[in-house]
SEGU-474768 format. One record per atom (N, C-alpha, C, O): x, y, z; atom name; residue in three letters; chain; residue number from 1. Coordinates in steps of 0.001 Angstrom, whole numbers, padded with zeros to 6 digits. Layout:
! SEGU-474768
((X, Y, Z), 'CA', 'ALA', 'A', NUM)
...
//
This chain:
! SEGU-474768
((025794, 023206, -029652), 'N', 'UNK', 'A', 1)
((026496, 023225, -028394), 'CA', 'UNK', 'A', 1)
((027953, 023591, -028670), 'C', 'UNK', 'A', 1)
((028580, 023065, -029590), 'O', 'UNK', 'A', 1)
((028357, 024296, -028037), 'N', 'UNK', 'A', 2)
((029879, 024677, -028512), 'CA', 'UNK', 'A', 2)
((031025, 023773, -027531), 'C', 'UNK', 'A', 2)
((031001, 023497, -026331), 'O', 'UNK', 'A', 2)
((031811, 023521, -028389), 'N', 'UNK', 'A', 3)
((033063, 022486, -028222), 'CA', 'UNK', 'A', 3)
((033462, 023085, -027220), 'C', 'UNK', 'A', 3)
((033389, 024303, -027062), 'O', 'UNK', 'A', 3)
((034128, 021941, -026104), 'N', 'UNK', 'A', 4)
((034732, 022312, -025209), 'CA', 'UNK', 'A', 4)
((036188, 022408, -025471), 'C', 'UNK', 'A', 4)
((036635, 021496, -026166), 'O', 'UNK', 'A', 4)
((036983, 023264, -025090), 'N', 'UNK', 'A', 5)
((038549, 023070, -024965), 'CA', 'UNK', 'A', 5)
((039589, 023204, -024184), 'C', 'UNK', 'A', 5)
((040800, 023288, -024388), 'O', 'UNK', 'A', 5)
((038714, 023211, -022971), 'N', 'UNK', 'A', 6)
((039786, 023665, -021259), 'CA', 'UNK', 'A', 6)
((039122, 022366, -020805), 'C', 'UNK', 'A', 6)
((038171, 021763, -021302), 'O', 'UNK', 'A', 6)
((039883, 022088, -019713), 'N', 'UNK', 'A', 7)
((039280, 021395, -018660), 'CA', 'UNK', 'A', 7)
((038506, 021771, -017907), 'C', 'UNK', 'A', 7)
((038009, 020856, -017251), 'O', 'UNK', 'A', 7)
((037994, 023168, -017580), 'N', 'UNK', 'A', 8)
((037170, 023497, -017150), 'CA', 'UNK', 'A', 8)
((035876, 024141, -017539), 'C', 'UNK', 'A', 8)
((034947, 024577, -016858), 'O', 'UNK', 'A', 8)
((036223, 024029, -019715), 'N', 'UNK', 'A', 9)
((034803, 024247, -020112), 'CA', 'UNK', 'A', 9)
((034425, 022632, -020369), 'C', 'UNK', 'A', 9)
((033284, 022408, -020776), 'O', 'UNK', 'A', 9)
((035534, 021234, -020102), 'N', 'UNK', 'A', 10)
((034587, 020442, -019957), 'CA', 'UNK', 'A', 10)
((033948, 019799, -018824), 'C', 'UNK', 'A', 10)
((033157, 018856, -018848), 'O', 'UNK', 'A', 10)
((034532, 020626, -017538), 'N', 'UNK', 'A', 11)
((033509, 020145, -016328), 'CA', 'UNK', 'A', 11)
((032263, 021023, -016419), 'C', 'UNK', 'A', 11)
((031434, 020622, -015602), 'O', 'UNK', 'A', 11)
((031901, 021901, -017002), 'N', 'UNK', 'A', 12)
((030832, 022863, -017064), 'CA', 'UNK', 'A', 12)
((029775, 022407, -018418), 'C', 'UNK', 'A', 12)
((028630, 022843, -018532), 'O', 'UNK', 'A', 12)
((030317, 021605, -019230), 'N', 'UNK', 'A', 13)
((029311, 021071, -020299), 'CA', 'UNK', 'A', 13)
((028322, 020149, -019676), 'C', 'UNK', 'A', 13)
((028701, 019322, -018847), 'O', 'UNK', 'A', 13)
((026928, 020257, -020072), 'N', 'UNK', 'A', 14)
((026033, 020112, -019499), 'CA', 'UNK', 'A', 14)
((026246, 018313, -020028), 'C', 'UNK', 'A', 14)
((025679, 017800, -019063), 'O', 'UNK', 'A', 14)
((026493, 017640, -020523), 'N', 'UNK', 'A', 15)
((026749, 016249, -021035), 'CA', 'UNK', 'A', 15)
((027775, 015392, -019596), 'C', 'UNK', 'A', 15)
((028140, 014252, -019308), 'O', 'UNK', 'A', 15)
((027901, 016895, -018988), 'N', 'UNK', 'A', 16)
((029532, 016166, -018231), 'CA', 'UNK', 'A', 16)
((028070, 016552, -016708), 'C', 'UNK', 'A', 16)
((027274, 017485, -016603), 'O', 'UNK', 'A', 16)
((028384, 015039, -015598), 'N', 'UNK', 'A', 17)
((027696, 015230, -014113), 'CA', 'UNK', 'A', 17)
((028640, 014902, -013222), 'C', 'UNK', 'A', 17)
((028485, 014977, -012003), 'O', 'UNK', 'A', 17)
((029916, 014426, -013941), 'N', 'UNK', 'A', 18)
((031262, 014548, -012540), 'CA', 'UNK', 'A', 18)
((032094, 014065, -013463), 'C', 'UNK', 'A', 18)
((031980, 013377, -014477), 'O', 'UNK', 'A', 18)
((033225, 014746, -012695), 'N', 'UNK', 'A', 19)
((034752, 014207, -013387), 'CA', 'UNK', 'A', 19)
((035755, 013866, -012427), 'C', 'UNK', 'A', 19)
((035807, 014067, -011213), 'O', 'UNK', 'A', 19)
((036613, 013257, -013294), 'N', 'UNK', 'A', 20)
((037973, 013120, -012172), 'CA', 'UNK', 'A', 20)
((038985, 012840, -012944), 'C', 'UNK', 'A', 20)
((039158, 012200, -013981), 'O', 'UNK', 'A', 20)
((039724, 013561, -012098), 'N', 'UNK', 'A', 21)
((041046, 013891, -012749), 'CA', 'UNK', 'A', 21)
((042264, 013110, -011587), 'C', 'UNK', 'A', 21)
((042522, 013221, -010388), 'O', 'UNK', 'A', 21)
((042786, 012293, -012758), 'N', 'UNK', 'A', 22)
((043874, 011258, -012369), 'CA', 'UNK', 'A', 22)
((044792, 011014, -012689), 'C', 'UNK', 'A', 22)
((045357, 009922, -012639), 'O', 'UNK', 'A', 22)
((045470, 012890, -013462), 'N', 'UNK', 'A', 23)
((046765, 013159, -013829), 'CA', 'UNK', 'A', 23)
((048068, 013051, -012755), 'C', 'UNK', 'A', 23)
((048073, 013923, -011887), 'O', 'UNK', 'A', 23)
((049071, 012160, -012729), 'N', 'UNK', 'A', 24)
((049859, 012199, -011994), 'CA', 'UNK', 'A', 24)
((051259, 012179, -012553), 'C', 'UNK', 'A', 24)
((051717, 011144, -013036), 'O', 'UNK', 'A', 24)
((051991, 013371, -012495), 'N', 'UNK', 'A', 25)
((053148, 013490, -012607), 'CA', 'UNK', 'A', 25)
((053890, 012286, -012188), 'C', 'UNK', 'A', 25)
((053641, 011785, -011091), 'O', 'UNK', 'A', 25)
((054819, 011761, -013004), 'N', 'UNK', 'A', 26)
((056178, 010725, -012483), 'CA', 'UNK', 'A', 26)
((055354, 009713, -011984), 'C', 'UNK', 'A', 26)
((056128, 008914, -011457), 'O', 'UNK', 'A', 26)
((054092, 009267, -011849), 'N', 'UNK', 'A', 27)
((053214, 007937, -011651), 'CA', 'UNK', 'A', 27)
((052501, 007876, -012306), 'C', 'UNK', 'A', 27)
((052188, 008777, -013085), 'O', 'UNK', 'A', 27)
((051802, 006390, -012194), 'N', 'UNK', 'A', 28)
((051228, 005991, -013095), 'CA', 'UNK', 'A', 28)
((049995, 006997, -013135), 'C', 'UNK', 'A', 28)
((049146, 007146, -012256), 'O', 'UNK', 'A', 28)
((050084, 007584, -014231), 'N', 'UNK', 'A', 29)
((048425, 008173, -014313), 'CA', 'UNK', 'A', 29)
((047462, 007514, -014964), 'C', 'UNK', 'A', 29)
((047764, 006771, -015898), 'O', 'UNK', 'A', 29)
((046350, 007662, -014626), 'N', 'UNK', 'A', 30)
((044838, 006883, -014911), 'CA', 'UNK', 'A', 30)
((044311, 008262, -015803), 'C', 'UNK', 'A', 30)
((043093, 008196, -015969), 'O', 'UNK', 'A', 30)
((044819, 009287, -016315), 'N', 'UNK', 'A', 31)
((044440, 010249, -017072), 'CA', 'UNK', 'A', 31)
((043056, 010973, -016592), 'C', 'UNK', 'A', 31)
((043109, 011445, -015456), 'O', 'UNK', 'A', 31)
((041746, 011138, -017342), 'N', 'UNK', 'A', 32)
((041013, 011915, -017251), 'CA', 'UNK', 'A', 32)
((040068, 011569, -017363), 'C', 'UNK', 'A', 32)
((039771, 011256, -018516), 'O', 'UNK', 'A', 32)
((038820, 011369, -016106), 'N', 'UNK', 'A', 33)
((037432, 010402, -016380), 'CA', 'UNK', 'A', 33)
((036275, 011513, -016170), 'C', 'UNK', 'A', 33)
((036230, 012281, -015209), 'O', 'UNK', 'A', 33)
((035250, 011460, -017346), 'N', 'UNK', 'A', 34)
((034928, 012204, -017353), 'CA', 'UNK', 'A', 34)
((033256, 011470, -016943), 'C', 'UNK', 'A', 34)
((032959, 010700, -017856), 'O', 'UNK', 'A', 34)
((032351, 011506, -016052), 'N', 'UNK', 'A', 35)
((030990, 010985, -015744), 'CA', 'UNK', 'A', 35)
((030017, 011256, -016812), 'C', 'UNK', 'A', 35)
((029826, 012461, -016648), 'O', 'UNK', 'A', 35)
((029445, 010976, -017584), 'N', 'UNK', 'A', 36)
((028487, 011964, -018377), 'CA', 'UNK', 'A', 36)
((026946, 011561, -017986), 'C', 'UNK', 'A', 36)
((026592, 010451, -017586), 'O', 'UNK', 'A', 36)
((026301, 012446, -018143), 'N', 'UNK', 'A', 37)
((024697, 012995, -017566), 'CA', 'UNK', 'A', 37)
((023713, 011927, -017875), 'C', 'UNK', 'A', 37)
((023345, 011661, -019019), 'O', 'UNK', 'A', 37)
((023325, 011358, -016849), 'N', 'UNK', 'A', 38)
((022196, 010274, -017450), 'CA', 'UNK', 'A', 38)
((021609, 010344, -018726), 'C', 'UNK', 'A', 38)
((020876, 011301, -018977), 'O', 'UNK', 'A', 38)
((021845, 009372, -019673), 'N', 'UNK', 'A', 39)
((021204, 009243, -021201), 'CA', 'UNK', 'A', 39)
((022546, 009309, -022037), 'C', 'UNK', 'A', 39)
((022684, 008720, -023109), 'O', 'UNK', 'A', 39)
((023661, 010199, -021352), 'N', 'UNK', 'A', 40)
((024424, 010599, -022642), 'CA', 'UNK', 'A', 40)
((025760, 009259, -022713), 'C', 'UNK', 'A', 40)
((026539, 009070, -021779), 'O', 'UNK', 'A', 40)
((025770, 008678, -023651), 'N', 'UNK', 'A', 41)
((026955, 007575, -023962), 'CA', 'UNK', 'A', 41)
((028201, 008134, -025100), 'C', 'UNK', 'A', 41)
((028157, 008796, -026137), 'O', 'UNK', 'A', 41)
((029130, 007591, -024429), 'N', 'UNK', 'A', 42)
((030320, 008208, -025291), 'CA', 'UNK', 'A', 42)
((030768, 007012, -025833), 'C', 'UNK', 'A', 42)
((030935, 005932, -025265), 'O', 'UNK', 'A', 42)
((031031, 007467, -027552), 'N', 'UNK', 'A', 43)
((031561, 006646, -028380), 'CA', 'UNK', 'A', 43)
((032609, 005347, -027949), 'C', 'UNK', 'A', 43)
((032390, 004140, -027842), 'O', 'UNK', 'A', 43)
((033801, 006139, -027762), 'N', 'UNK', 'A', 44)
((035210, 005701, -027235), 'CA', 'UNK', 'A', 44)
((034960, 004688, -026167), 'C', 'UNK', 'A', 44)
((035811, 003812, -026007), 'O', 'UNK', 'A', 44)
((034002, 004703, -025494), 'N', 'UNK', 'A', 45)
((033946, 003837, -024529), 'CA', 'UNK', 'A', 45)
((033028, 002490, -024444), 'C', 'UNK', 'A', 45)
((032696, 001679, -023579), 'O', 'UNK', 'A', 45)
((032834, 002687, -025668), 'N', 'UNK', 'A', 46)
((032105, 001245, -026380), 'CA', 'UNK', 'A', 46)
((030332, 001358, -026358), 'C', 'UNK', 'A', 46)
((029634, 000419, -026739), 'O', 'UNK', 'A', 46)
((029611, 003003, -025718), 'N', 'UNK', 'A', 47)
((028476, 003118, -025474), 'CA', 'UNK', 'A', 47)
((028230, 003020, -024542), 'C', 'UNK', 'A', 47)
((027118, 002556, -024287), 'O', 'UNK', 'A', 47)
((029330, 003488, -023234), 'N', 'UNK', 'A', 48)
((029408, 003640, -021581), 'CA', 'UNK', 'A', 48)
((029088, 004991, -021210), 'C', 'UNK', 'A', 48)
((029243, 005952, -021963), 'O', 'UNK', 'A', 48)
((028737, 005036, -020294), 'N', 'UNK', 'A', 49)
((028416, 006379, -019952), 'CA', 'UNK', 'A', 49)
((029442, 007219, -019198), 'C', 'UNK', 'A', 49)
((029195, 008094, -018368), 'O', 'UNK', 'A', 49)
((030926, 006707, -019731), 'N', 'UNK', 'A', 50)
((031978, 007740, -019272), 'CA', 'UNK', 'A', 50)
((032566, 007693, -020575), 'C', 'UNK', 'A', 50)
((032296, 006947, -021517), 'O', 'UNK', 'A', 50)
((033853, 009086, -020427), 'N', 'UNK', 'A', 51)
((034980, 008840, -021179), 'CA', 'UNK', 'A', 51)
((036055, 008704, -020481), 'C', 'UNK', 'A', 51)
((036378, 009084, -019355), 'O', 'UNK', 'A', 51)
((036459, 008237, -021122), 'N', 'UNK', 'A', 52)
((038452, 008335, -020217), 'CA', 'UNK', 'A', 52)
((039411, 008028, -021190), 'C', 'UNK', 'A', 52)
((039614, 006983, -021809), 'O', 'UNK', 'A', 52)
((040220, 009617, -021233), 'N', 'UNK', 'A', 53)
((041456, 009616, -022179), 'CA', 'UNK', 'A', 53)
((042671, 010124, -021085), 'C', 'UNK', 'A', 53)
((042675, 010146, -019854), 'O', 'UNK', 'A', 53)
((043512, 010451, -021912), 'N', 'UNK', 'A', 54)
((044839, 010744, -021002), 'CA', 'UNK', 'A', 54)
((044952, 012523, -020946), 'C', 'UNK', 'A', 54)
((045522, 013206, -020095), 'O', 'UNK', 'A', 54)
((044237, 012942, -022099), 'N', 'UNK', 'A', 55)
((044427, 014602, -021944), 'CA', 'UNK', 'A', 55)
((043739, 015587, -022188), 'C', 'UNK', 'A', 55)
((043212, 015154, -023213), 'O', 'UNK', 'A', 55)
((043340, 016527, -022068), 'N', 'UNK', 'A', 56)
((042482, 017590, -022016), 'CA', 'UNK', 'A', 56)
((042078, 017489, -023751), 'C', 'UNK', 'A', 56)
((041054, 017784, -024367), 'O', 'UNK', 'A', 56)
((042659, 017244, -023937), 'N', 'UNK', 'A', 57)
((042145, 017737, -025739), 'CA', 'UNK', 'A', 57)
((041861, 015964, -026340), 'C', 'UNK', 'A', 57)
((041243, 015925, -027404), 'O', 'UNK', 'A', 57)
((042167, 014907, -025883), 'N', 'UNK', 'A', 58)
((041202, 014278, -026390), 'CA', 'UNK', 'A', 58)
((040034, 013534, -025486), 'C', 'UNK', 'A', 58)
((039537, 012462, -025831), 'O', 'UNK', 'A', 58)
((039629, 014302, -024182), 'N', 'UNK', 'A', 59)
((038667, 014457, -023931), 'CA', 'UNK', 'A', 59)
((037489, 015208, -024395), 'C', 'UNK', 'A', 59)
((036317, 014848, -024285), 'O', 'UNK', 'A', 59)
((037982, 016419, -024985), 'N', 'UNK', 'A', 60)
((037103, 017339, -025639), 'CA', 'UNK', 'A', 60)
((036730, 017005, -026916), 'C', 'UNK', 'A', 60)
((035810, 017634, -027438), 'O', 'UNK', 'A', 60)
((037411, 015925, -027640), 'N', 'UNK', 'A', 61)
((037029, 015315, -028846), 'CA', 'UNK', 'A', 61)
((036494, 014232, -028516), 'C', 'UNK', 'A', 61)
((035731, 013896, -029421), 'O', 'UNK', 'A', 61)
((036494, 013265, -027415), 'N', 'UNK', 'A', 62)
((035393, 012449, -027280), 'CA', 'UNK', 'A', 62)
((034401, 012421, -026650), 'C', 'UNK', 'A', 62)
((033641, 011468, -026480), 'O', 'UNK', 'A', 62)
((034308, 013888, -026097), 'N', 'UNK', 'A', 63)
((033045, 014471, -025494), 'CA', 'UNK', 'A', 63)
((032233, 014782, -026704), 'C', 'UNK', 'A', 63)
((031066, 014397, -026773), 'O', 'UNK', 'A', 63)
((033056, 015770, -028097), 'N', 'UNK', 'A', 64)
((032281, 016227, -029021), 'CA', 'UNK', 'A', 64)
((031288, 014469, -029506), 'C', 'UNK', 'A', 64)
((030061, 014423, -029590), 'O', 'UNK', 'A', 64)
((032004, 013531, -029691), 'N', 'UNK', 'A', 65)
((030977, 012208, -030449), 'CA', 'UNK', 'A', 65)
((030102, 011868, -029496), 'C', 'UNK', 'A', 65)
((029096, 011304, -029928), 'O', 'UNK', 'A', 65)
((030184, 012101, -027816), 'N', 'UNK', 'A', 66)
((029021, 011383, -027218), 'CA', 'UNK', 'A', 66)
((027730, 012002, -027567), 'C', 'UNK', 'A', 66)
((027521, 013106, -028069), 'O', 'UNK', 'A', 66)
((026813, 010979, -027167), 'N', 'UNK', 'A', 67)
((025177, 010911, -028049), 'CA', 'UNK', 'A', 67)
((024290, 011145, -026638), 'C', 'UNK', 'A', 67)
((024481, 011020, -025428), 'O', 'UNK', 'A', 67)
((023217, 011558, -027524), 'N', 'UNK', 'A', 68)
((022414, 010655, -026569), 'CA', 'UNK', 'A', 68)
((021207, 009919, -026881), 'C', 'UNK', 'A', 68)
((020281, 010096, -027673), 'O', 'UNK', 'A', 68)
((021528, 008939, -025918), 'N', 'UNK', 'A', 69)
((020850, 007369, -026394), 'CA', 'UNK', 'A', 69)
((020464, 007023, -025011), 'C', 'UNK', 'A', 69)
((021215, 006288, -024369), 'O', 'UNK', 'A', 69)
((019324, 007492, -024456), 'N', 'UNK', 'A', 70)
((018785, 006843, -023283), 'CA', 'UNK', 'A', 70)
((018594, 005108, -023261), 'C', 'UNK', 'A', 70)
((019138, 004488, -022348), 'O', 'UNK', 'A', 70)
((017936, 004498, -024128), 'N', 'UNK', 'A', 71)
((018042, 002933, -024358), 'CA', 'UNK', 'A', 71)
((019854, 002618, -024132), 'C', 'UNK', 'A', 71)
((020236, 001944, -023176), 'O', 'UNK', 'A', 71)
((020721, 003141, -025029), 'N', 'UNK', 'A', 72)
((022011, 002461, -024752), 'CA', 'UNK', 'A', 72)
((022681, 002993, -023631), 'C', 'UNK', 'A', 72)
((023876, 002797, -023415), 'O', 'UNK', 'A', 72)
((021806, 003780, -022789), 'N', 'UNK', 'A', 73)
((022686, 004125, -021351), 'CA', 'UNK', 'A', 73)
((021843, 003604, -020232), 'C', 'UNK', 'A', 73)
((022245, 003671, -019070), 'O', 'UNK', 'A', 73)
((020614, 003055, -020568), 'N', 'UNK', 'A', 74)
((019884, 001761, -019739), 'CA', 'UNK', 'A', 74)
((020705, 000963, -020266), 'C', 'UNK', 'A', 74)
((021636, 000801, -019477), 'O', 'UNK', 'A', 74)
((020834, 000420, -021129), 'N', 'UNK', 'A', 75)
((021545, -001284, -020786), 'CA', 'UNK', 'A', 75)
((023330, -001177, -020729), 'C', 'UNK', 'A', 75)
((023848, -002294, -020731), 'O', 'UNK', 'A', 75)
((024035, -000347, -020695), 'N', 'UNK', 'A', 76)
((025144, -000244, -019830), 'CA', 'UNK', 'A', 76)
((025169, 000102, -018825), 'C', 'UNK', 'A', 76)
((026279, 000023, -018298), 'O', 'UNK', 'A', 76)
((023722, 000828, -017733), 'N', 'UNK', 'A', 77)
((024113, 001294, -016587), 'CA', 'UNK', 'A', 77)
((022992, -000451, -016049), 'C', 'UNK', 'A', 77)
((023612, -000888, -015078), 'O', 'UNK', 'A', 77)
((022165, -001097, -016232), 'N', 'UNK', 'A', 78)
((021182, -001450, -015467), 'CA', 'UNK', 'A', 78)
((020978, -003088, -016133), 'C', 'UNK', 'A', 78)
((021473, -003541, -017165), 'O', 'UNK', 'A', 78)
((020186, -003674, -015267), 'N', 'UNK', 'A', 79)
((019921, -005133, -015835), 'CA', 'UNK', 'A', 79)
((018426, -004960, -016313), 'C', 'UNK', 'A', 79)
((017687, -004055, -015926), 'O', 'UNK', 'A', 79)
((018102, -005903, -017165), 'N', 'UNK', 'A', 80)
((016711, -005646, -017593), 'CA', 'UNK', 'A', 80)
((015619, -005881, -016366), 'C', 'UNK', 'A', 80)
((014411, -005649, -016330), 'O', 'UNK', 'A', 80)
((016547, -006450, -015348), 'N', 'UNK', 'A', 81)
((015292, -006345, -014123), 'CA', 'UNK', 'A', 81)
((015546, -005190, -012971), 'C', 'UNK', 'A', 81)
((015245, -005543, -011831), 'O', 'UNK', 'A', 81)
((015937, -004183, -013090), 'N', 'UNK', 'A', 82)
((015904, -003481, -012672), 'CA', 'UNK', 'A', 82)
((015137, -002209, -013044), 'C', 'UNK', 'A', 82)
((014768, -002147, -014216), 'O', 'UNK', 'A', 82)
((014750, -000889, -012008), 'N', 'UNK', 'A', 83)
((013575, 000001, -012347), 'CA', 'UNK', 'A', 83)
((014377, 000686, -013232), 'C', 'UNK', 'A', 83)
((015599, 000548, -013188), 'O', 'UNK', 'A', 83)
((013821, 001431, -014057), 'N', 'UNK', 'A', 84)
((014846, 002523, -014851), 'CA', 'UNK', 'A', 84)
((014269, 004003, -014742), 'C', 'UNK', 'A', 84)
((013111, 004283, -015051), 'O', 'UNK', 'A', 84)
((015206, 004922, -014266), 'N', 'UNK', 'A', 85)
((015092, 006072, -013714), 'CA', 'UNK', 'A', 85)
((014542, 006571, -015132), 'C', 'UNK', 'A', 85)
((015002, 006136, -016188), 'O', 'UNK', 'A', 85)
((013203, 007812, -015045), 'N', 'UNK', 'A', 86)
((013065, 008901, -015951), 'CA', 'UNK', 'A', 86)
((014292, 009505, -016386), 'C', 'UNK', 'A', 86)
((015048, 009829, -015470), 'O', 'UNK', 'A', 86)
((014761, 009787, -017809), 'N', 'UNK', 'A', 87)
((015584, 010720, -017859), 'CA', 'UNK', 'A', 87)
((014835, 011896, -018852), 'C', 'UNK', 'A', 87)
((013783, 011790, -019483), 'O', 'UNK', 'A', 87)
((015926, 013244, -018735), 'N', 'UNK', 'A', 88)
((015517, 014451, -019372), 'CA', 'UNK', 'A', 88)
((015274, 014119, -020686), 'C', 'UNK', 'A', 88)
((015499, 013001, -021150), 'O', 'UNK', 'A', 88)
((014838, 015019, -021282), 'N', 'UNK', 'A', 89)
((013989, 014749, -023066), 'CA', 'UNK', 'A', 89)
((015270, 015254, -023721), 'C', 'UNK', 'A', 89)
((015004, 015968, -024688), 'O', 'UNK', 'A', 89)
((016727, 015091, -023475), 'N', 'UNK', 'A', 90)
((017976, 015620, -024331), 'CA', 'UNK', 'A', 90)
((017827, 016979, -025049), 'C', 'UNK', 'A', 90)
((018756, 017429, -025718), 'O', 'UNK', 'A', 90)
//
């Protein structure tokens, strides 16, 4: 898969299913949250199924470590009594 390095080759990486961007000049910014695709967990975020850094380039480096681990993105998204959605074969 080739590395992303714009912000807009990482809304187009197939790992990424929504983003948001919460760069704010002269306020507080909340930086750069990136959703990732059912199954896929990102390192940085303890095995959550987002990332969130402050800038384009170390989003694209903690996009490069996310996995995918359908089991560790059931038990950060769901309780063990809940149904668990099919996901894609990665």
């Amino acid at each position: 898969m080739k590395k992303p390095r714009t912000l807009a080759d990482l809304i187009k990486d197939p790992r990424v299913s929504d983003y948001s961007d919460e760069r704010y000049p002269k306020e507080c910014s909340e930086g750069l949250w990136l959703y990732l695709a059912p199954g896929w967990v990102g390192e940085h975020g303890g095995g959550c199924g987002t990332v969130h850094e402050m800038t384009v380039a170390e989003c694209c480096e903690a996009l490069g470590e996310a996995r995918y681990d359908p089991e560790g993105w059931y038990g950060s998204c769901f309780t063990p009594q809940m149904s668990r959605p099919l996901l894609p074969g990665g």
